[in-house]
N, C-alpha and C positions, 0 to 999 in steps of 0.2 A: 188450739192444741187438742187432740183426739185426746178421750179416757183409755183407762187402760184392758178394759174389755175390747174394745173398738183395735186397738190395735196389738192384743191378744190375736183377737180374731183374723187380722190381715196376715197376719206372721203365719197361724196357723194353716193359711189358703197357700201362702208361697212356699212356706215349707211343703205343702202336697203338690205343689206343680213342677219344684223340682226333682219332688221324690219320682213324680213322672213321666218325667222328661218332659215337658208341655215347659214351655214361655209365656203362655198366658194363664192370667187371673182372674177373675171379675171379684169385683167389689160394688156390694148393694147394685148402685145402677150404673158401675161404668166398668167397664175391662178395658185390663192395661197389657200389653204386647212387650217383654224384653227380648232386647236383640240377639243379646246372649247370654251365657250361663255366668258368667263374671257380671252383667247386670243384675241380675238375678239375685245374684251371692251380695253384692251392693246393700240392695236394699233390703235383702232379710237384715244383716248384721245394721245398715241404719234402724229396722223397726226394733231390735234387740237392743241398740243401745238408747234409745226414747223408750224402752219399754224399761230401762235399768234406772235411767235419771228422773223416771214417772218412780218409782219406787225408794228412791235415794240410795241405790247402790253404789257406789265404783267399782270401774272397770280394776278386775282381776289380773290382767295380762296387760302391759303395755311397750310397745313394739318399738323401736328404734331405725332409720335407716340411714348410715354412714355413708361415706365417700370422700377419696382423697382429692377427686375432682381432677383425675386424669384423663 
């Protein structure tokens, strides 16, 4: 499991790659290629909530989804 600098710091790359429209990232020696902007959105909110449970918060928001299953 990364520290929470280390994955500060990733968060902080993907959050500028989609401020830039760019799908790629590199991290120290390797860069990663999302396919798309929903990938993208993925793994920031996965580094955000391993950045929440490295700190022992709980999640503030949690989301439901229904269906009558027609």
């Amino acid at each position: 499991m990364s520290d929470a600098a280390t994955l500060t710091d990733q968060l902080d790359k993907l959050r500028a790659a989609r401020a830039s429209g760019l799908r790629r990232a590199r991290f120290a020696d390797r860069e990663v290629e999302y396919r798309s902007d929903r990938e993208l959105v993925a793994a920031i909110a996965d580094l955000e909530s391993r950045l929440a449970a490295l700190s022992g918060r709980r999640p503030s928001t949690i989301r439901f989804s229904t269906s009558k299953g027609l």
